[in-house]
NUKE-986934 format. One record per residue (C-alpha): x, y, z; residue number from 1; residue in one letter. Coordinates in nm, 4 decimals, always signed. Last residue first. Example, Ala and Ser with C-alpha at 12.3 -4.5 7.8 and 13.67 -1.06 7.14 Angstrom:
NUKE-986934
      east     north        up  num  residuo
   +1.3670   -0.1060   +0.7140    2        s
   +1.2300   -0.4500   +0.7800    1        a
END
This chain:
NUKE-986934
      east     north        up  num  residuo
   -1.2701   -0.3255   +2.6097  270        x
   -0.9271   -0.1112   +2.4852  269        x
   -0.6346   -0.2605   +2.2857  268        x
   -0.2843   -0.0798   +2.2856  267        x
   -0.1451   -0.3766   +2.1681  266        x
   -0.4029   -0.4098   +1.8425  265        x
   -0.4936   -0.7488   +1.8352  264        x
   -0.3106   -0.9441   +1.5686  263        x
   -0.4167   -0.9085   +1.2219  262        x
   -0.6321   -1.0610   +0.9413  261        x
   -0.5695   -0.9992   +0.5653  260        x
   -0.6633   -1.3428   +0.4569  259        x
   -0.6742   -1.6141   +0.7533  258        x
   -0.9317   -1.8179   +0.5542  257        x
   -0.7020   -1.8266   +0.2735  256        x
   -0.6179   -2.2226   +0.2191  255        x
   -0.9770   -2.2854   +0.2935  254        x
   -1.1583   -2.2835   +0.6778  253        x
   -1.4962   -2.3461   +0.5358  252        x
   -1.5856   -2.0104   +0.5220  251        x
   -1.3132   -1.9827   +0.2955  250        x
   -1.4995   -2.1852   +0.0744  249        x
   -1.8242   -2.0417   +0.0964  248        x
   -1.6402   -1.6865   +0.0093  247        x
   -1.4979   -1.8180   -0.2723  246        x
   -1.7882   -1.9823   -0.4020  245        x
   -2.0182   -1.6395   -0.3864  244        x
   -1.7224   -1.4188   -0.5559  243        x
   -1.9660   -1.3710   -0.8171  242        x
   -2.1645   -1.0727   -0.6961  241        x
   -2.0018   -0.9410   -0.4099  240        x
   -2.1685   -0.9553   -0.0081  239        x
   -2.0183   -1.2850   +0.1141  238        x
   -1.6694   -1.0147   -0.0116  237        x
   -1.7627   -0.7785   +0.1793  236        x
   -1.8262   -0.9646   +0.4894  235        x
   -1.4886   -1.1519   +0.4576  234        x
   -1.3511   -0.8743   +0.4244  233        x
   -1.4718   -0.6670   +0.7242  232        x
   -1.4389   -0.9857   +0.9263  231        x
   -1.0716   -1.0072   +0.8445  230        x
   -0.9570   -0.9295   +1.1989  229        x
   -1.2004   -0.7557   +1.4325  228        x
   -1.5319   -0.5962   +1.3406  227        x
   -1.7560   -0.7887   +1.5153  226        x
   -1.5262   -0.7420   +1.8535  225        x
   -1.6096   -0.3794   +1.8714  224        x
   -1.9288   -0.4597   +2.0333  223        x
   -2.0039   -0.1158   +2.2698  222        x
   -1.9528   +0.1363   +1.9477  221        x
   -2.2611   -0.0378   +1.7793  220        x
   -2.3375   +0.2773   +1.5788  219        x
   -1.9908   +0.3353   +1.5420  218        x
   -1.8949   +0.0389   +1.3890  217        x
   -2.2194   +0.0191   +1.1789  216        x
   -2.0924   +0.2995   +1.0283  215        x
   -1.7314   +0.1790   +0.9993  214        x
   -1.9446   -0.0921   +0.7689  213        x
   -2.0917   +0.0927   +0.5965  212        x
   -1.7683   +0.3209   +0.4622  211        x
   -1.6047   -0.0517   +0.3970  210        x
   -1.9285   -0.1859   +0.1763  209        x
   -1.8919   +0.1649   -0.0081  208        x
   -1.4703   +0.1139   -0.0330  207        x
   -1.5872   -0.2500   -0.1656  206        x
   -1.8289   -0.0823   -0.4634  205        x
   -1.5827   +0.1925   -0.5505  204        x
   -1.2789   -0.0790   -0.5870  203        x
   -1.4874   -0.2676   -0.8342  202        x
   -1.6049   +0.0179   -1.0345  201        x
   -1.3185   +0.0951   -1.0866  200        x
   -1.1037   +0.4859   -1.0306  199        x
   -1.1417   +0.5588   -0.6507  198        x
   -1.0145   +0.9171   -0.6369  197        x
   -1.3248   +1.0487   -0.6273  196        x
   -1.4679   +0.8499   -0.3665  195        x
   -1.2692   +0.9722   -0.0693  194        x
   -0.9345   +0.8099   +0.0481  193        x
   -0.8343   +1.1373   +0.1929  192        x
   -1.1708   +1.1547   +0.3669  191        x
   -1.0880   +0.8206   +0.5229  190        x
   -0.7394   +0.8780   +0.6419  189        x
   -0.8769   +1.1919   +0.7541  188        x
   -1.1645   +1.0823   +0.9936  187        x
   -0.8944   +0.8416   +1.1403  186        x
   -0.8527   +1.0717   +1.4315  185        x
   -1.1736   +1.1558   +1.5153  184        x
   -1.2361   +0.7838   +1.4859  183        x
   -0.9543   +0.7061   +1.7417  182        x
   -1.2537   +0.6086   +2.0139  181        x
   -1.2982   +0.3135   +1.8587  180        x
   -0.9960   +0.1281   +1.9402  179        x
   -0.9491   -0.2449   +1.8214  178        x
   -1.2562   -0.2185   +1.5755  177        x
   -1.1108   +0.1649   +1.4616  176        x
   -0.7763   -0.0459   +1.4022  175        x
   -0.9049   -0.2822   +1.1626  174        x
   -1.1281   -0.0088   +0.9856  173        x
   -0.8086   +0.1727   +0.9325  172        x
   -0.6194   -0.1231   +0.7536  171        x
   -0.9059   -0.1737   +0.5983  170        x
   -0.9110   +0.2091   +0.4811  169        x
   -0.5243   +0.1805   +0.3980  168        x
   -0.5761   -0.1418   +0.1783  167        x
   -0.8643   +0.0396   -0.0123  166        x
   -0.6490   +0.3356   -0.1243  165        x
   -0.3868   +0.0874   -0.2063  164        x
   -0.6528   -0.1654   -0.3839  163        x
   -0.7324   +0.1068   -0.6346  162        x
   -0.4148   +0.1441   -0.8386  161        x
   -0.4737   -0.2536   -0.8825  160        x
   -0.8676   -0.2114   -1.0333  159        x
   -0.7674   +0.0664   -1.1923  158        x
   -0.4417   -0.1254   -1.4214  157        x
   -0.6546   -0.4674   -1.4322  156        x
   -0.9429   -0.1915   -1.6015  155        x
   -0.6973   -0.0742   -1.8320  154        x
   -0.5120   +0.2408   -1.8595  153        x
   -0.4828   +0.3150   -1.5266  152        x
   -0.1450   +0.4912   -1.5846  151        x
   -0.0172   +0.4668   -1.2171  150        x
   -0.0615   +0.0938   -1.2688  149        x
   +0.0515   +0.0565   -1.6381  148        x
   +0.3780   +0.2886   -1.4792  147        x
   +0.4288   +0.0294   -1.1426  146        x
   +0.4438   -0.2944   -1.3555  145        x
   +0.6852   -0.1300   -1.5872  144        x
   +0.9255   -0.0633   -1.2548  143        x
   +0.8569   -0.4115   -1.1391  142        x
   +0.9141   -0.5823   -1.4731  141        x
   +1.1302   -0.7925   -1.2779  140        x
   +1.5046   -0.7401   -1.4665  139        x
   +1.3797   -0.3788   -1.4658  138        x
   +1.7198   -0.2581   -1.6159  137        x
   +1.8465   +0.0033   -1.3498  136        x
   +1.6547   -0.2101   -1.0907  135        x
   +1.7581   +0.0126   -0.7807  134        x
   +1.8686   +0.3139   -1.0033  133        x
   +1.5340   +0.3591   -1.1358  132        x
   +1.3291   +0.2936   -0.7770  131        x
   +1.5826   +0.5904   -0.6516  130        x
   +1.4997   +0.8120   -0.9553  129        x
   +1.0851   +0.7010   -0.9055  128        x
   +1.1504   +0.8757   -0.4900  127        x
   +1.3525   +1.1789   -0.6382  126        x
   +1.0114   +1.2473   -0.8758  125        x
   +0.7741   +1.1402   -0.6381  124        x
   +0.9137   +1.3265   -0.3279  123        x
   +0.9408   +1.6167   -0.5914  122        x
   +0.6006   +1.6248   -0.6367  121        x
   +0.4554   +1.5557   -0.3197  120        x
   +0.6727   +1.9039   -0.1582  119        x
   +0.9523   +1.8153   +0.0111  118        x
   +1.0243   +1.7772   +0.3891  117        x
   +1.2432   +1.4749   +0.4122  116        x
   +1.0990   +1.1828   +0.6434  115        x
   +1.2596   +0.9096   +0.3838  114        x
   +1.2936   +1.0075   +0.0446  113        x
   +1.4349   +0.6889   -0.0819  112        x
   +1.2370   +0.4719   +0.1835  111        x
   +0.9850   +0.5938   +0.0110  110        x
   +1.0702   +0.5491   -0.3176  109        x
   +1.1503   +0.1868   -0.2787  108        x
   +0.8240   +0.1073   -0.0750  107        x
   +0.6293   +0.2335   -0.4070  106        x
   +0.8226   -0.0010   -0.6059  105        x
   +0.7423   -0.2441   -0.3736  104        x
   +0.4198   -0.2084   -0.3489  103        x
   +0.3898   -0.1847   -0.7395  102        x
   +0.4939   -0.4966   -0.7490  101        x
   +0.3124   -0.6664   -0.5305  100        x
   -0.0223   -0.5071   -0.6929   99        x
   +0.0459   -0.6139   -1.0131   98        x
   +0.1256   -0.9974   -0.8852   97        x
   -0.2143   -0.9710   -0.6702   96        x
   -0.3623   -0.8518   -1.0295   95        x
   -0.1869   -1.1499   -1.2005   94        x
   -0.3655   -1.3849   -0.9901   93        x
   -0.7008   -1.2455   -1.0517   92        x
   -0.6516   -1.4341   -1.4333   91        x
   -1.0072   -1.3658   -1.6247   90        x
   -1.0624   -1.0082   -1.5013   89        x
   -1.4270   -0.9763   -1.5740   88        x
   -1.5620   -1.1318   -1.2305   87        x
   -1.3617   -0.7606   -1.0745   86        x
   -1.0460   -0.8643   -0.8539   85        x
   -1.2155   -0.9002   -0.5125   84        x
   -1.0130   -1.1887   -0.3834   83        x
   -0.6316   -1.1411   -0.6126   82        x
   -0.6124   -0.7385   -0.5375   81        x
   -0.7434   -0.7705   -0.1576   80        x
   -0.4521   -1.0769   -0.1256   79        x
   -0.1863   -0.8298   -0.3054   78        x
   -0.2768   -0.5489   -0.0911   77        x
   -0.2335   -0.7946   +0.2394   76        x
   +0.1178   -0.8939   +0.1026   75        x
   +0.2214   -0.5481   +0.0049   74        x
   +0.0972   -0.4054   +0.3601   73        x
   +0.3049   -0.6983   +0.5503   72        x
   +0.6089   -0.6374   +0.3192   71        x
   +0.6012   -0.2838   +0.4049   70        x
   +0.5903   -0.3506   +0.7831   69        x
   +0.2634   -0.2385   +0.9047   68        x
   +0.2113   +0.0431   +1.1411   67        x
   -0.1603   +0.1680   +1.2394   66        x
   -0.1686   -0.0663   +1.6099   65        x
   +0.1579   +0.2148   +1.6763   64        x
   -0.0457   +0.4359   +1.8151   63        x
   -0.2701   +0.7515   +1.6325   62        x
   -0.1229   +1.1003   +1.6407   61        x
   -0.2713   +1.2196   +1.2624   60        x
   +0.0577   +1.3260   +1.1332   59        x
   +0.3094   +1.0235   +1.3390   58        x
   +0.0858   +0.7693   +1.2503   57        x
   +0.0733   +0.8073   +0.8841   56        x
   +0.4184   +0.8473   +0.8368   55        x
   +0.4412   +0.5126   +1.0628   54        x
   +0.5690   +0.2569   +0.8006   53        x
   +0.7647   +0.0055   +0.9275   52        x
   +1.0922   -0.0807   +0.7081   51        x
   +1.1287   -0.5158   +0.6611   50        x
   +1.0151   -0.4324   +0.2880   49        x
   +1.3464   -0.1991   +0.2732   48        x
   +1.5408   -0.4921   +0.3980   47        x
   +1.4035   -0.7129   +0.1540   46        x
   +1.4963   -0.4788   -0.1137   45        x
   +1.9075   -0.4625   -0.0782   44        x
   +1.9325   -0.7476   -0.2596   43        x
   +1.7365   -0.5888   -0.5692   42        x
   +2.0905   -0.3973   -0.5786   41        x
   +2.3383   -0.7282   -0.6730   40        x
   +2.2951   -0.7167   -1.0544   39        x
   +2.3573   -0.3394   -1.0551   38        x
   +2.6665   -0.3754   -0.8549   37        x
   +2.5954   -0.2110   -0.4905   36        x
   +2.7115   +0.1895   -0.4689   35        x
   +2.4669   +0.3392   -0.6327   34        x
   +2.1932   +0.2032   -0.3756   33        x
   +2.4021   +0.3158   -0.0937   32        x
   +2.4578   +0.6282   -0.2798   31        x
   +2.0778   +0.6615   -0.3009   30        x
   +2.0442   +0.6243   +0.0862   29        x
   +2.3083   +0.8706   +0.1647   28        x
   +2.1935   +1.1083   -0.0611   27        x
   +1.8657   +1.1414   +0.0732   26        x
   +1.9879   +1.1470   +0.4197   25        x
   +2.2107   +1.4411   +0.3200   24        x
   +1.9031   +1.6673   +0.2092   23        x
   +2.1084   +1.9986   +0.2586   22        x
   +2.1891   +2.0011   -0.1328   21        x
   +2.0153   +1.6674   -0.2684   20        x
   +1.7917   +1.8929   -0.4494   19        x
   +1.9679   +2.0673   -0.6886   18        x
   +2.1717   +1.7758   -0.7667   17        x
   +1.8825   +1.5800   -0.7844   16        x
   +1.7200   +1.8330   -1.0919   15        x
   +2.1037   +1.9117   -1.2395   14        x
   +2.0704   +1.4956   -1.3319   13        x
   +1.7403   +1.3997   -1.3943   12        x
   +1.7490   +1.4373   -1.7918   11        x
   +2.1097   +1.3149   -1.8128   10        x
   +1.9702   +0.9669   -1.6287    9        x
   +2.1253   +0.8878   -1.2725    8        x
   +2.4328   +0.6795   -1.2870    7        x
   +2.7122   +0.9647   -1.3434    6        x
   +2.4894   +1.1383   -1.0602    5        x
   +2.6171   +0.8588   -0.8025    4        x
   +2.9826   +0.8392   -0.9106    3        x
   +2.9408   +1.2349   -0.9240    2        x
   +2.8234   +1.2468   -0.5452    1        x
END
């Protein structure tokens, strides 16, 4: 434990000590972290990516079809960042980069904190001191990356904060196609990604085209099969002023025609 806390930074140090005490799974996955060389710790991050995520599962009692691996969420975030970045962002390419980064940064903190019962502040706080200690020098700008995003000081910075909230309700949508009668179960994943917290003008206008679109869903409950795959996006996105060309050309079968589509759901139901 002190070769761990001698690492962590004076101002967080009696904080995790205090909390690490009957949290041993918290300490064993930050001493694992500790324990690497500094230069050697980002090694341990494609295993982390490999994690499922099934939080969100487990509370609202939904099947597996919800889980993503973290690398498959940060790739599909990083594709809705880069194809509906707002007309005014000159380089889109740089949002997808924003949003990978702050995937994984988020991906860091919790696997960190794991399944332990703490209230959301302190799972951020011991989640950013495990993010910290894995790129103690932010050789990749990942950890600055994360703060301008979290800050949403700039539209790039909204527009990227956004595309988590709106990767979760595609993800949703996607699964609602495969299963429709989980929507009294996905009700909450949507009202927690409500409006409000929606901070660009771009990410408000594709979580509207989304909200329609599970209308429709559920209006047409017998023909799931429109709403499979990537069709949400790629009807959103035939549906954005300026991204006209883009959405002709993937139409056409371009390099990213396959963007943010998924497998059938296993537990499908006809």
């Amino acid at each position: 434990m002190r070769a761990l806390l001698n690492q962590i930074a004076p101002a967080d140090r009696d904080y995790l000590q205090a909390m690490l005490q009957g949290q041993p799974g918290i300490a064993d996955r930050l001493t694992a972290i500790a324990r690497r060389n500094p230069e050697e710790r980002a090694k341990l991050v494609p295993a982390i990516m490999g994690e499922r995520l099934d939080r969100t599962a487990a509370a609202l009692g939904i099947p597996d079809a919800w889980r993503q691996t973290r690398a498959e969420r940060a790739h599909d975030r990083a594709r809705m960042a880069e194809l509906f970045a707002p007309v005014k962002i000159q380089d889109p390419h740089t949002a997808a980069e924003w949003a990978r980064a702050d995937e994984v940064v988020r991906g860091i903190a919790d696997h960190v904190v794991g399944d332990a019962k703490l209230a959301k502040a302190d799972r951020q706080r011991i989640g950013m001191i495990g993010a910290r200690l894995m790129f103690p020098k932010d050789r990749y700008g990942y950890l600055k990356t994360a703060e301008r995003v979290r800050a949403g000081n700039s539209q790039m910075a909204r527009w990227v904060c956004d595309t988590g909230k709106l990767q979760t309700l595609h993800r949703a949508l996607h699964v609602e196609s495969q299963i429709p009668t989980l929507k009294e179960n996905m009700d909450m994943v949507w009202a927690r990604s409500g409006g409000g917290q929606i901070r660009s003008e771009a990410g408000k206008a594709l979580r509207t085209k989304l909200v329609i679109q599970r209308a429709n869903l559920h209006h047409n409950i017998g023909q799931p099969a429109d709403y499979e795959a990537g069709t949400s996006l790629m009807t959103a996105l035939a549906q954005t002023p300026g991204k006209e060309q883009l959405h002709a050309n993937l139409s056409r079968g371009g390099s990213l025609a396959a963007v943010m589509a998924h497998g059938p759901v296993p537990t499908r139901k006809r």
